[in-house]
C-alpha positions as CSV (number, residue, x, y, z in Angstrom):
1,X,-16.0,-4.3,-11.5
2,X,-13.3,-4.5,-13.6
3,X,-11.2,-1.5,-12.2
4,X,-12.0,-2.9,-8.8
5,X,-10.4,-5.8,-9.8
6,X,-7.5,-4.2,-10.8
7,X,-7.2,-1.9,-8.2
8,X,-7.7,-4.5,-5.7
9,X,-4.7,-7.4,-7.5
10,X,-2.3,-4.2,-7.8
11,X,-3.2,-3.6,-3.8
12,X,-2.2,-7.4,-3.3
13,X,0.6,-6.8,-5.5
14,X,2.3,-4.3,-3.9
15,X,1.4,-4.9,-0.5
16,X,3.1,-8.3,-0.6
17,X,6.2,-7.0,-2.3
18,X,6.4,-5.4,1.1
19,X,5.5,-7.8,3.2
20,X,7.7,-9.7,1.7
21,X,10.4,-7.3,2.1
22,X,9.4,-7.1,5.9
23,X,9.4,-11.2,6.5
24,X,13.1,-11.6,4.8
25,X,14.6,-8.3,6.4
26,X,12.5,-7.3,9.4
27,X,11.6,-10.2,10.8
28,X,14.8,-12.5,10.6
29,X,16.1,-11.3,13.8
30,X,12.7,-11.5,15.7
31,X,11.0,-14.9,14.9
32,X,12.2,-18.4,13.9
33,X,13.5,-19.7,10.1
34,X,10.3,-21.7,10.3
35,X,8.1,-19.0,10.9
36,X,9.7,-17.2,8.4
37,X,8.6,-19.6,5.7
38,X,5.5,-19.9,7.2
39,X,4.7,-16.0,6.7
40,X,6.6,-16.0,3.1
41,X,3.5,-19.2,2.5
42,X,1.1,-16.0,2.9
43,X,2.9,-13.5,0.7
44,X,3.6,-16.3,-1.9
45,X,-0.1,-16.8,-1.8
46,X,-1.4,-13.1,-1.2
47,X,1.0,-12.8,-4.8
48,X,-0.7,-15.3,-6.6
49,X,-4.3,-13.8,-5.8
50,X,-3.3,-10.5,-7.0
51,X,-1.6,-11.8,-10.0
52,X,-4.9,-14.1,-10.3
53,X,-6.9,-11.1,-10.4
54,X,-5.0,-8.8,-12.3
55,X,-6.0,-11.4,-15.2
56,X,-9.2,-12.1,-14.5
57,X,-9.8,-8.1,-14.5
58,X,-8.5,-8.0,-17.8
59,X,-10.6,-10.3,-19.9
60,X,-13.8,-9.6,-21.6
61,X,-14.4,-13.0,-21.4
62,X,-15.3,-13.5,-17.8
63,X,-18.9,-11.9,-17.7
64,X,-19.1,-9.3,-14.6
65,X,-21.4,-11.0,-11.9
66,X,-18.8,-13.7,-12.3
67,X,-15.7,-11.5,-12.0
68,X,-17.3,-9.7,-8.9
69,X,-18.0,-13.2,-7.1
70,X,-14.5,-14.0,-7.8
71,X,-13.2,-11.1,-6.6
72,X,-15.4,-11.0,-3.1
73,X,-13.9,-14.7,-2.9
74,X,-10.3,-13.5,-3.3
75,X,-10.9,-10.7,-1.1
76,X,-12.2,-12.6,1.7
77,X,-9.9,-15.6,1.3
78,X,-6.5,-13.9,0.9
79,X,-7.7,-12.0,4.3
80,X,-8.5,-14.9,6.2
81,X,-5.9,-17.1,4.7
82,X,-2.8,-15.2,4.2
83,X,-4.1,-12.7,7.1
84,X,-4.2,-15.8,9.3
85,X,-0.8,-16.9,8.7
86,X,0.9,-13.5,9.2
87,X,-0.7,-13.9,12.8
88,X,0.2,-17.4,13.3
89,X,3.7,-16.8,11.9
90,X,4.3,-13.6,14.2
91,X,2.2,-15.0,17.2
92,X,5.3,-14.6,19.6
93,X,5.2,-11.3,18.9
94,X,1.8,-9.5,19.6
95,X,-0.2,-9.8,22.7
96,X,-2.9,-11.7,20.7
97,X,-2.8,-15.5,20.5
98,X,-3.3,-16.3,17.1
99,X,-3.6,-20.0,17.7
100,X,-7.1,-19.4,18.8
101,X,-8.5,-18.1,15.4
102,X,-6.1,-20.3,13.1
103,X,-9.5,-22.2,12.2
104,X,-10.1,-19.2,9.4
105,X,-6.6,-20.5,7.5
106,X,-8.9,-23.5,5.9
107,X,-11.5,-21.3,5.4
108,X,-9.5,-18.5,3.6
109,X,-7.5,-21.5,1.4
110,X,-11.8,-22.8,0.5
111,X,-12.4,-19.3,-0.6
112,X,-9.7,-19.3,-2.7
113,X,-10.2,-22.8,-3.9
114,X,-14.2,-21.8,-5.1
115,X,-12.7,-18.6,-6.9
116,X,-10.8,-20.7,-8.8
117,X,-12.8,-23.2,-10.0
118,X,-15.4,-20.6,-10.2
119,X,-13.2,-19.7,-13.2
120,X,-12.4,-23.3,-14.5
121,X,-16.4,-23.7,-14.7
122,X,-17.0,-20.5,-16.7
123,X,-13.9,-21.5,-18.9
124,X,-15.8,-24.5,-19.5
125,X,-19.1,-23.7,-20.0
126,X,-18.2,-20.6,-22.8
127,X,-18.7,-21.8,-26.2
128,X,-15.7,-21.5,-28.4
129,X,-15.9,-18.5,-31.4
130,X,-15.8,-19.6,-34.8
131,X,-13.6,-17.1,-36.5
């Protein structure tokens, strides 16, 4: 799970630095300043996720039917979350209304709010070491 984990917070990483890229460069001349910080919400938050994992991969800590709940909840929340606001922040764009599935934007943000505290409860419940 772990190289999942990582494979999956490098994918995030690097496919908001484009994104990113694409809202401040591509997109200025096609949708409003507002919407424009509206889609850089997504990549800020698409960013933290795969920063978030990136860590949470990394520590022996975390035990691993733990770290693969928290990474189906990333997974599924950064997708309906940050997925949902590139739509809604491009909806003038596409032949799709966006509008009519922005419902999934909560549901994304819950996902990502049960991943981490998820994480504060293991935290938590782990005994400290005595060295």
């Amino acid at each position: 799970m772990d190289k999942k984990m990582l494979i999956l917070g490098s994918f995030l990483g690097l496919t908001a630095v484009i994104l990113g890229a694409f809202g401040a460069h591509g997109l200025k001349a096609l949708i409003l300043p507002e919407q424009i910080t509206t889609f850089e919400t997504g990549v800020r938050y698409q960013m933290y996720h795969a920063l978030f994992l990136l860590v949470v991969g990394s520590l022996s800590s975390i035990d691993e039917k733990t770290k693969k709940v928290v990474f189906y909840l990333v997974l599924g929340g950064v997708l309906l979350f940050s997925g949902s606001i590139y739509g809604l922040a491009t909806n003038n764009l596409t032949g799709f209304n966006f509008k009519s599935v922005g419902f999934i934007t909560p549901i994304g943000g819950l996902l990502l709010i049960i991943s981490w505290f998820l994480l504060l409860l293991k935290f938590l419940k782990n005994k400290p070491e005595i060295s």
